[in-house]
Structures are given as C-alpha cells and as structure tokens.
C-alpha positions as CSV (number, residue, x, y, z in Angstrom):
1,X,167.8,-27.9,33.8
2,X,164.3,-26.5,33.2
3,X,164.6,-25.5,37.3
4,X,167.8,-23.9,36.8
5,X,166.6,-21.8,33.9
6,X,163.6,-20.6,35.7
7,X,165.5,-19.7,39.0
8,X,168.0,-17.8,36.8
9,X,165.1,-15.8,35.5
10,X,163.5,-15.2,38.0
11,X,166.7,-13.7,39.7
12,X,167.3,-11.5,36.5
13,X,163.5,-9.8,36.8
14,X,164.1,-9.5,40.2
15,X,167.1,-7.4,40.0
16,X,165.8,-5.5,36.9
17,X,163.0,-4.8,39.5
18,X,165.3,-3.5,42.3
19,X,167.3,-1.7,39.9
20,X,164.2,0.3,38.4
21,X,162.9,1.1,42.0
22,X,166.6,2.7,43.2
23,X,167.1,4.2,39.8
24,X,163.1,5.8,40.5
25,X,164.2,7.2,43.9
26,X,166.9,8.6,42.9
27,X,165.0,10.7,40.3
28,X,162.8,11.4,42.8
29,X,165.6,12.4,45.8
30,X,167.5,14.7,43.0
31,X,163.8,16.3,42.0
32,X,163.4,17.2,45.7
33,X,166.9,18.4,46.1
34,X,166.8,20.6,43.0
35,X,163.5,22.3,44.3
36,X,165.1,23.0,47.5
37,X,168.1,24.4,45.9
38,X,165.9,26.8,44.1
39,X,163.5,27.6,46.7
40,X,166.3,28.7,49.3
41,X,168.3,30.2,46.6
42,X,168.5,34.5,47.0
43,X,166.8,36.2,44.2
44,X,169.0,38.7,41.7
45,X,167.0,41.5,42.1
46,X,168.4,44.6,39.2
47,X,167.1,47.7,39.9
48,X,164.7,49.1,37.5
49,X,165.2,52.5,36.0
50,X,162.4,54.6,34.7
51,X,162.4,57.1,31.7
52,X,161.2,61.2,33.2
53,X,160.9,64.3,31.5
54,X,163.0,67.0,33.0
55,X,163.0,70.6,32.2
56,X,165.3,73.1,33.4
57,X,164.4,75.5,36.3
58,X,164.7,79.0,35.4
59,X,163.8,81.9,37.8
60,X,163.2,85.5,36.7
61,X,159.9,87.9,36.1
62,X,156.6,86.5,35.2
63,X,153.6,88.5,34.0
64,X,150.6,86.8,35.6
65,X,147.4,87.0,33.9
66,X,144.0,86.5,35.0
67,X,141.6,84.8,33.0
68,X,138.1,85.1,33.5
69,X,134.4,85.1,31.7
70,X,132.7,88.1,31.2
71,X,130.1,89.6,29.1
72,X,129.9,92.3,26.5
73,X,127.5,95.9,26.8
74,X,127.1,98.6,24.6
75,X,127.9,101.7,26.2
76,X,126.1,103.6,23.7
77,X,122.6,102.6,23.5
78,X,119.4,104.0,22.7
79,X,116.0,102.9,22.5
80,X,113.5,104.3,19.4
81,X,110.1,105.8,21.1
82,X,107.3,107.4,19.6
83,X,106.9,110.6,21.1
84,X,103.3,110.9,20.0
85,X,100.6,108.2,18.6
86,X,99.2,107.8,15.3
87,X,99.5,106.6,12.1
88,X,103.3,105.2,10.4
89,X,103.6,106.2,6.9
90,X,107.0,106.0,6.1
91,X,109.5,104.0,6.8
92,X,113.2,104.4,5.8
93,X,115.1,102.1,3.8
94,X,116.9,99.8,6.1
95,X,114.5,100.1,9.0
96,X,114.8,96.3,10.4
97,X,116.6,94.4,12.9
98,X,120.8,94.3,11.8
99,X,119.8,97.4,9.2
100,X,122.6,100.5,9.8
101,X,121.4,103.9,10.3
102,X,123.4,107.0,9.8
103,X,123.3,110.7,12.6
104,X,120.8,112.4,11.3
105,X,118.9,110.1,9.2
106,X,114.8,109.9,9.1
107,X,113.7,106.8,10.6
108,X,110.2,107.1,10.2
109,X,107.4,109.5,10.1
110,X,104.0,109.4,11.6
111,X,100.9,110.8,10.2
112,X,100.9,114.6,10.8
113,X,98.0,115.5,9.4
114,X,96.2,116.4,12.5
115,X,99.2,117.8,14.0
116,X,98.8,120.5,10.8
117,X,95.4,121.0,11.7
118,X,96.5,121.7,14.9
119,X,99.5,124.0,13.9
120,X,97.8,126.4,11.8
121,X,94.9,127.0,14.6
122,X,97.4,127.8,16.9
123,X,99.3,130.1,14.0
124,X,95.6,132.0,13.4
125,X,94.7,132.6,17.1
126,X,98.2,133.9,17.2
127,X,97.5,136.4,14.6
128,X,94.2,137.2,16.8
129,X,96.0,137.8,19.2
130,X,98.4,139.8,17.7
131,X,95.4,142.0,16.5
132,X,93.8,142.1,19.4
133,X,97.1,143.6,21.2
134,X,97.5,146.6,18.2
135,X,93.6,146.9,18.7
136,X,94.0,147.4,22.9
137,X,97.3,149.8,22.8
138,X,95.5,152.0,20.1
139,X,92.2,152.4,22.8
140,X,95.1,152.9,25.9
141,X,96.0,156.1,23.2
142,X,92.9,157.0,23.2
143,X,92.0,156.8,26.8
144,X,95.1,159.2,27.5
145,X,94.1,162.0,24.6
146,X,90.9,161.7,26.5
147,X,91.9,162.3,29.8
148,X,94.5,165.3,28.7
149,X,91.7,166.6,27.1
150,X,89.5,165.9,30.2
151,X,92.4,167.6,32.5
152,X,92.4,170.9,30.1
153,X,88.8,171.3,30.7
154,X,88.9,171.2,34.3
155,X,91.5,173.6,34.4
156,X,89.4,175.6,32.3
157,X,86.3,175.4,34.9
158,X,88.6,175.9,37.9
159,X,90.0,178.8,36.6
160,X,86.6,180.1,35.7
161,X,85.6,179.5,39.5
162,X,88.6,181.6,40.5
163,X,87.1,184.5,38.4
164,X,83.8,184.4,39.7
165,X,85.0,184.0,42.8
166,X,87.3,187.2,42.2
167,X,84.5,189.0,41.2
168,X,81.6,188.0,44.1
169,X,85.1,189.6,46.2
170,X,84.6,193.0,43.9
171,X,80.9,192.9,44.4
172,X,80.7,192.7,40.9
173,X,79.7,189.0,40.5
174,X,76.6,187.2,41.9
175,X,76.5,183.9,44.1
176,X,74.7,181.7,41.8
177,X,77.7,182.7,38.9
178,X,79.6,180.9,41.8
179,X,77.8,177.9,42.5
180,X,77.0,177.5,38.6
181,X,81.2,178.2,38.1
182,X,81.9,174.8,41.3
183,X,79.3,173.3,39.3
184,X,80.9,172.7,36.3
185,X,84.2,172.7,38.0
186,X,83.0,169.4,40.0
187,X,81.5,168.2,37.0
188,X,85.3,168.8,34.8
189,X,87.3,166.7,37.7
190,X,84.6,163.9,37.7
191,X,85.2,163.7,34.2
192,X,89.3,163.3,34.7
193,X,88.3,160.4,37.2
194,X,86.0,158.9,34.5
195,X,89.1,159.5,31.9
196,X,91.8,158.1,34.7
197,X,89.7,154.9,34.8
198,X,89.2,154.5,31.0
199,X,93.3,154.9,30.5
200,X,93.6,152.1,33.9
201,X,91.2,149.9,32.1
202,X,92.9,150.0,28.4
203,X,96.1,149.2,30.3
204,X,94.8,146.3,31.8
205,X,93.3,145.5,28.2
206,X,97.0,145.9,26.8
207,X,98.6,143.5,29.5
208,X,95.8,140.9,28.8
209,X,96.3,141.0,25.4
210,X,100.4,140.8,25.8
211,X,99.4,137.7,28.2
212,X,97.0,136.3,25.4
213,X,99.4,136.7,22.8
214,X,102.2,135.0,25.1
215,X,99.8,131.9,25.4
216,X,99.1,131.9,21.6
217,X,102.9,132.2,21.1
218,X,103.1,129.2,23.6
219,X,100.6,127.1,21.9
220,X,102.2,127.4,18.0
221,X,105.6,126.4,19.4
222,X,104.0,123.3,21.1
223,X,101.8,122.8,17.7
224,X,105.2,122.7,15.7
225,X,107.0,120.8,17.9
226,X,104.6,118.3,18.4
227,X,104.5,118.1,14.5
228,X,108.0,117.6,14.3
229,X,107.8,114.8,16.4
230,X,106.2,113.0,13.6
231,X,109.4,112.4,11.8
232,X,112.0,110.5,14.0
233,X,115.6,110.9,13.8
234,X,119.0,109.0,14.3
235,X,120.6,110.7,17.3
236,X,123.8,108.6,16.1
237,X,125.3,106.0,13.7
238,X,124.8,102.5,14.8
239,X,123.2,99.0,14.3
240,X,119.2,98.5,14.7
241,X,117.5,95.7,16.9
242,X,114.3,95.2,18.5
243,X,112.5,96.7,15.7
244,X,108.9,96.2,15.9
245,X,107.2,99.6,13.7
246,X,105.8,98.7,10.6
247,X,104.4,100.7,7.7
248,X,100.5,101.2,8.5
249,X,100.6,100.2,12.0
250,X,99.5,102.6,14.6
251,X,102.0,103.3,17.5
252,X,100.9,104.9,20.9
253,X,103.0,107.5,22.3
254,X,106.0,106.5,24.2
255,X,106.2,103.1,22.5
256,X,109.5,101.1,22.0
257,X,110.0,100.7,18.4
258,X,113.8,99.9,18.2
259,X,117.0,99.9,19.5
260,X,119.9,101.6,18.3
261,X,123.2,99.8,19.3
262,X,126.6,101.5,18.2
263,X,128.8,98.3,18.1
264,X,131.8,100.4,17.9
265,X,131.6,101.1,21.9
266,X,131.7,98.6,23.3
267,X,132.6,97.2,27.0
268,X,132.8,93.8,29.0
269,X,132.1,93.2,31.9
270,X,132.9,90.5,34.5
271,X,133.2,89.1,38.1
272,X,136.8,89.0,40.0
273,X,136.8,87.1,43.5
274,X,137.7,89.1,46.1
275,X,141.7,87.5,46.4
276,X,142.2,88.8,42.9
277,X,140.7,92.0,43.4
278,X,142.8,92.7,45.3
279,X,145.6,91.6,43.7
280,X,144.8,94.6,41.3
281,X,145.2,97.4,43.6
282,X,147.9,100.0,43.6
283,X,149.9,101.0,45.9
284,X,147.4,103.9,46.9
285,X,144.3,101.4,47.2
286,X,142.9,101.8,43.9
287,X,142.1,100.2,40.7
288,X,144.8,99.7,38.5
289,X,144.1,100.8,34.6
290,X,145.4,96.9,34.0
291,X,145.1,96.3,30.2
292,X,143.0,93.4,29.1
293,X,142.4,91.0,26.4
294,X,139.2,89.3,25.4
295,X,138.9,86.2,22.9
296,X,136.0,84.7,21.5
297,X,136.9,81.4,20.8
298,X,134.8,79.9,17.5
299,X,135.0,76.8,15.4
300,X,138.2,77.4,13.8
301,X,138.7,81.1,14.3
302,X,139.0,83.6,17.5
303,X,138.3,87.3,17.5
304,X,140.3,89.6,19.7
305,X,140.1,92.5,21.1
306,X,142.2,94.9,23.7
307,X,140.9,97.7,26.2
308,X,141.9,98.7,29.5
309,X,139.9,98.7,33.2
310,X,137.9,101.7,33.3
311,X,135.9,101.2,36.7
312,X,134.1,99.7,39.1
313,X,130.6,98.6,40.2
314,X,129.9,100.5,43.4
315,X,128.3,97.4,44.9
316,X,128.4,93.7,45.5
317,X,124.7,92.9,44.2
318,X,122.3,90.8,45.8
319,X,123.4,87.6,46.4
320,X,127.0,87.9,44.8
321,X,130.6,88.0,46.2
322,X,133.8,89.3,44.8
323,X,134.0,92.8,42.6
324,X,132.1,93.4,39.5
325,X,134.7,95.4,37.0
326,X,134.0,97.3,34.0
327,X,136.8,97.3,31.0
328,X,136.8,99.7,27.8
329,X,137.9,98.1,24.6
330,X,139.6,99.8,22.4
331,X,138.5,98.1,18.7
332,X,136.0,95.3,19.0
333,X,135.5,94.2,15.1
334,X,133.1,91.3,14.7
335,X,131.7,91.4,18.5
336,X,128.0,92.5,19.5
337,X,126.7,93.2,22.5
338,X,125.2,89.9,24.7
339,X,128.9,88.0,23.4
340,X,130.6,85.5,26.7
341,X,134.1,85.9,26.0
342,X,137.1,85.3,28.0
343,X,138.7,88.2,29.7
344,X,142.4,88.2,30.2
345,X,143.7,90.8,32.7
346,X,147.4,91.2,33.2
347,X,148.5,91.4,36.8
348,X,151.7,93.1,38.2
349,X,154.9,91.6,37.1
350,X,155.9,88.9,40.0
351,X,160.0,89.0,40.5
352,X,162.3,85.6,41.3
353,X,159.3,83.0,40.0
354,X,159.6,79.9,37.7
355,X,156.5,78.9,35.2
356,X,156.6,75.1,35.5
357,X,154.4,72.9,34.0
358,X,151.1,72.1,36.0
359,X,152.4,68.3,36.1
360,X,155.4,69.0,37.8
361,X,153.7,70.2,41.3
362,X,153.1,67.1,44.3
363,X,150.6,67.2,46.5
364,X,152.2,68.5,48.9
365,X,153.8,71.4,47.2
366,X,156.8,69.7,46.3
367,X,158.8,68.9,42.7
368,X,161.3,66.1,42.2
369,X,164.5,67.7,41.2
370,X,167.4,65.4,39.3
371,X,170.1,64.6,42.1
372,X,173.7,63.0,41.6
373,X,173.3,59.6,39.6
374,X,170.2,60.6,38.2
375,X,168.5,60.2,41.4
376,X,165.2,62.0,42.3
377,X,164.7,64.6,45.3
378,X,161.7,66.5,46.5
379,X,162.4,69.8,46.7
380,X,159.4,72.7,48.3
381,X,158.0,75.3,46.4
382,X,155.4,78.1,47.1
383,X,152.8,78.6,44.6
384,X,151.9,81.8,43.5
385,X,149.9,81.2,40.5
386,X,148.2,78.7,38.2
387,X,147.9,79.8,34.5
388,X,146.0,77.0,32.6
389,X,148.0,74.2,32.2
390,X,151.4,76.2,34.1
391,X,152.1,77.3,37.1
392,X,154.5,80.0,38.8
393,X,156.2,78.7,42.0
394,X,159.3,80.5,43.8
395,X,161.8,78.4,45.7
396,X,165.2,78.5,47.1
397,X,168.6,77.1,45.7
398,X,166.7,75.3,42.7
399,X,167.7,77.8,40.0
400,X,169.5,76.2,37.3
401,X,168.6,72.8,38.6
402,X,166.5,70.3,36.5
403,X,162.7,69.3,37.6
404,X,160.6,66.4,36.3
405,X,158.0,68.2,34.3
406,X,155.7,65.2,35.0
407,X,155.1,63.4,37.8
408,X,153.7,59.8,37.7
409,X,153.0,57.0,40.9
410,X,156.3,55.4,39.8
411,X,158.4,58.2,40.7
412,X,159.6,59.4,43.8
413,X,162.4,60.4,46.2
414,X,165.4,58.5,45.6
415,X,164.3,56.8,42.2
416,X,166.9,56.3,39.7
417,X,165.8,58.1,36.2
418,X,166.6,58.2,32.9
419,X,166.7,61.6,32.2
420,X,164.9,63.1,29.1
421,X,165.6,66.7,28.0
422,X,163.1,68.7,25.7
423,X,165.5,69.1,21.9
424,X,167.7,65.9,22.8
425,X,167.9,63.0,20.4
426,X,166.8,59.7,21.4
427,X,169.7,57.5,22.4
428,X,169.8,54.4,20.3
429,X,169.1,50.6,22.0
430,X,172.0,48.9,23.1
431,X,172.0,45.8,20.9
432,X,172.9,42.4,21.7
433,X,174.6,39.2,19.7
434,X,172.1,36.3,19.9
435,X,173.8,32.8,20.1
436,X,172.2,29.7,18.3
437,X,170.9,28.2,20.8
438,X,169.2,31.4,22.0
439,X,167.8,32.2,18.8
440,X,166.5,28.5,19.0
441,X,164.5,28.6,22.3
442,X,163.2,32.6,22.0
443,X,161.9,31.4,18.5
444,X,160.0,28.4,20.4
445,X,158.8,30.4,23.0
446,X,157.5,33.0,20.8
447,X,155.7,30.7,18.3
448,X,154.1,28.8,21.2
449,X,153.1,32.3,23.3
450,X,149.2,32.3,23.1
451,X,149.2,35.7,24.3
452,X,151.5,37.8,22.0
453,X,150.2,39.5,19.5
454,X,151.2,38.7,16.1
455,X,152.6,41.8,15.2
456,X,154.8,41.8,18.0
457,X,156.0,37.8,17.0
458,X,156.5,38.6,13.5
459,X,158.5,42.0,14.9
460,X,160.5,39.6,17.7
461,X,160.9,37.2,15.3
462,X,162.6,39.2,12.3
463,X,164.8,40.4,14.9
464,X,165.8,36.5,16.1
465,X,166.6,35.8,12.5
466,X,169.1,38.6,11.6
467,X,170.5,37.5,15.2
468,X,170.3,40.9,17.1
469,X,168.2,42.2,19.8
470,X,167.5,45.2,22.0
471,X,169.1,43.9,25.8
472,X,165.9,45.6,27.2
473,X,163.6,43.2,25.0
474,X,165.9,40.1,25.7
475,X,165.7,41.0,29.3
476,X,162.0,40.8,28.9
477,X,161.6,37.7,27.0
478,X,163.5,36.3,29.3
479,X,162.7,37.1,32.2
480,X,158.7,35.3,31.1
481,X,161.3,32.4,29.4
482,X,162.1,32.0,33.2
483,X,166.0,31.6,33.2
C-alpha cells in the first residue's frame, strides 16, 4: 500500500509538472503572437491640422515712405567776434551759454577809452585842417589881386614905351627915355611871371590842403568807427552757445566769443542711397519738393516736426556714396541744432500694391494663400517696398484672396489650416463624455506622470471629475496612454 501511495504521487506531481510547462508555453506562444500582430499591424495615421493667421489681400494705392537718419543745422548762424582787442567792461544780462538775446541788443562793450583818445585827435587835426584849407584859399585871393594888379602895371609901362617910342619917331624924345621906358616895361612883365607863379603855387596850396583835409576826414570816420566797435550788437534774435568773454578779461581782435544760434530755422540733413534717390525724381529729372517728417524719439515722449526738400548737396564727398539732401522744416519746437532724428520722406503714391505684413513674405518671394478645404498655396509676389515691420508687394489674381500673415516651418504648400481671422471669436472646444472606466485609467496615468506639471494635473484632473474633456486633450493623453 505504502508503494501504491507513493507511485500515485508521484504520477500526480508529474502531471502538475507537465501541465505547468504546456500551460507556460502557451503564455509564451500567445506573447509572441500578440507582438507580431502588433508589429505587422498598419498604423492609423490622422492628419494633423495647424492653427494660421490669415489676413485678407487688398490691393489699391500705397504712399511709401522713406525712413532714414539725419541730422539737424541751423541755417541761421553767427559767430560773436571782437572786432578790436582790449579790455571787456560790460557784459549784458543773459550773456552765457542757452541765455536769449534780442536784434539789436548790446552784448558787450570793450574798453573805449583809447579809442576816445584816438577820436578826438583825429576830430582836432580835422579842424587843422579845415583851418589850414580857409588859410590857403584866402593867400590863392591874394596871389590873383596881386597878379591883376601886377598885369595893370605892365600895361602901364608898355603903354609908356609906346609913348616914348612915339616921340623918339617925332624927334621929340631921346633914346635913353626909350631904353629907361623897355626897362621898366621888362621889369612890369617879370613881375606878372613872379605873380603867375605865386597864384600856381597857392593853388597847389589849396589842393593840398583839400587832400589834407580829405585824409583827416578819413581818419575821424575810422576813429569813430573803430570806437563803435567797442560795443557789440545782436544782428538777430536767437539762442547763445560757445560763450567764452568774461567781464575783465582781455579779448584780441577777431576772437570767437559766442555763437548765436536762431533755433527757429532750422534744417536736417541726411544721406539717401542712390536707388532711392532716384526714386525721388520727377518726371523732368529733378528733385521732388517731397514733404518730410522728423521724430525724435525720447523716453516716453517724441517731438515732431514737418518741412519739405529744399535742395541738394552738389557733391558726393570724400569717401561717401548715395546723395546728401537738405530739408526745411517748417516749426521745430523743442529741437536744437546737433539733434539725430529720423527723417521720414514720403515717396510717390505706388498704384495696384498690397501692404502685408513682413511675416507673410517666403524666401523666395512667395505667400501662402488659403485654398479650397483650408489648404495652403504659394502664390509669387514682387516686392516693391519694406516699411518697418510691412511690406508692399503687387501680384496677380490674389485680390480678395486670404494670405497667412505669418509664416512658420510647419506650414507649407498643401497643409491643411485652421484658419484664424483678425475680429473673429474663438470657437469653443469640442467637448467629450468621459466613461468610468476612462476617467479611471486617465486619473491613474495622470497621478503616476512624473513629468506633468502639477498645475496641469490638478487642471486635467478637475476636468476627469466633472467627467468632460476637450477631444484635442483626450487625444493627447491618449495618444502618451498608448491605446
């Protein structure tokens, strides 16, 4: 019996031993049958559809401008210079750098006290002169009574010759009458020479002493005016700078000792390249009078001003390309002179353009235009301008059509979009019924995820528990639940 038992036993653990081995291989056969089910099995691809901005394309006329850096001048300027040197003893109230003169005012005033001097030596030889020029026409009046009277008294000796002559022809007279009678009639015209010469010499006296009295005249009008160059004035309202005179200082003529600026005249000046020179030109190859627009750009303010192209440089310059170009403005309250600003010039009017944004242009020229079923195409464009963050492009057939203001790697010819117009309301999530068991294993998975933040749990989670859920978000979840 005991043999019995034992056989018996050790037939049950024998076939408890077979069984476990078939039962292990046939975990292990349906294992590898499973995996090769999945690994041969197609994947369900869905196609994935991205969200793009689209804006409408609208052709019509466009106003480019041009927008540059330029620099501000005065085009009134003038500098402050002592006309002669000495001493400064006055100064007028105001005189420093920013200080605001008005036309006409007194500046400053240099000692003048040898300039006086000066001016009443120059008034007394005048007056010498003067005296000098009554004193030489009164001796030319007496130089001609004197030869009148000179030329009566030869007349009187050559008529007396004539007699005695007469009479020697009677043979009354005697020869030595005669010769005593040519005598005194030679003697009478030497005195008319003698006379002639005195009247030539007090004429020459009367022209040197008009000469003289020209130079003294001269001399006191240099006198004053070198006096009144003592006292400066304003030539014209405006702002000082540069100011250097002070009160007791000595200046040497022809020194700088200011500047005055008239900030209400002002111009800007700035640099064009050569493609938009030219893009300025009339129809008769000149400048346009374009109006312009500078800004000054400061923390938290901007000063503006307007003018118009008034000329050109008449040059390139050393070592510069393009067109140097000259604008008048027309107010400029708060700039200065030595400002950078931004100059704005408005170009002629382009016809038939579209301003899209700067985003929306490809590499090779191109924009992706919304097809039929929201699908992308590229479309070509010719750009014309770029205006900061815009551009202006014309094209063919695309007006009305829709353009995808910003292009991104993702998109492309023939992607599906979802469109998104500028103004539209967003379209609400499709929502989806959660069923126990799927509320069950997304709140496993979510509580076990390592990598989610806890925001984003508590968010997903809140959601599970009132049992709804965006389908994009199930899809998600998901998708990383793997099934």
């Amino acid at each position: 019996m005991r043999f019995l038992g034992r056989s018996l036993t050790g037939l049950f653990l024998l076939a408890t031993t077979l069984g476990l081995l078939a039962l292990a291989g046939l975990q292990i056969s349906s294992a590898f049958k499973a995996r090769a089910e999945r690994d041969s099995a197609k994947p369900s691809a869905r196609e994935r559809v991205f969200s793009a901005n689209v804006i409408p394309y609208v052709a019509g006329r466009e106003v480019p401008v041009l927008s540059v850096f330029g620099e501000l001048a005065a085009r009134r300027a003038l500098d402050v210079r002592a006309r002669t040197g000495g001493t400064v003893v006055d100064l007028a109230e105001g005189f420093e750098t920013g200080g605001q003169v008005s036309k006409g005012q007194l500046l400053l005033r240099i000692d003048p006290s040898d300039f006086e001097a000066a001016l009443k030596l120059a008034q007394t030889d005048l007056e010498q002169a003067i005296a000098d020029g009554r004193d030489a026409k009164a001796a030319l009046e007496l130089a001609r009574d004197d030869l009148e009277n000179a030329r009566a008294q030869a007349d009187l000796r050559a008529a007396a010759l004539k007699r005695q002559q007469d009479l020697v022809a009677r043979r009354v007279g005697t020869e030595a009458a005669v010769e005593n009678a040519a005598l005194a009639d030679a003697a009478a015209k030497q005195a008319v020479l003698s006379r002639r010469q005195s009247v030539i010499t007090a004429k020459a006296r009367v022209s040197t002493a008009a000469a003289t009295l020209s130079r003294r005249e001269i001399a006191l009008d240099e006198a004053r005016r070198r006096l009144n160059e003592t006292q400066i004035y304003a030539e014209f309202a405006g702002t000082l700078s540069d100011v250097t005179a002070l009160r007791g200082g000595v200046v040497t003529a022809n020194e700088k000792l200011a500047r005055i600026v008239d900030p209400s005249t002002l111009e800007v000046s700035f640099r064009l390249s050569t493609a938009q020179y030219t893009r300025l030109l009339d129809a008769d190859g000149t400048l346009a009078k374009s109006p312009v627009t500078i800004r000054l750009e400061t923390a938290g303010a901007s000063l503006i001003a307007t003018g118009k192209i008034a000329r050109e440089s008449a040059n390139v310059g050393d070592g510069q390309t393009g067109r140097l170009i000259f604008a008048t403005l027309d107010s400029a309250t708060g700039f200065r002179p030595g400002d950078f600003v931004v100059v704005e010039v408005a170009e002629p009017p382009l016809d038939n353009v579209a301003r899209l944004p700067a985003s929306a242009l490809g590499t090779q020229s191109t924009v992706l235009i919304l097809g039929d079923g929201d699908r992308l195409e590229d479309a070509p464009v010719t750009l014309l301008r770029r205006q900061g963050d815009d551009i202006l492009v014309r094209a063919n057939g695309l007006n009305g059509r829709e353009v995808v203001a910003e292009r991104t790697p993702t998109l492309g010819a023939g992607i599906q979009v979802k469109p998104v117009r500028a103004g539209a309301m967003p379209e609400a999530p499709e929502m989806v019924t959660l069923a126990p068991e799927d509320q069950e294993k997304i709140r496993a998975f979510v509580a076990s995820n390592t990598r989610m933040a806890e925001d984003a749990k508590a968010r997903i989670l809140k959601q599970v528990d009132a049992g709804k859920m965006p389908a994009d978000s199930l899809a998600r979840i998901k998708s990383r639940m793997g099934g």
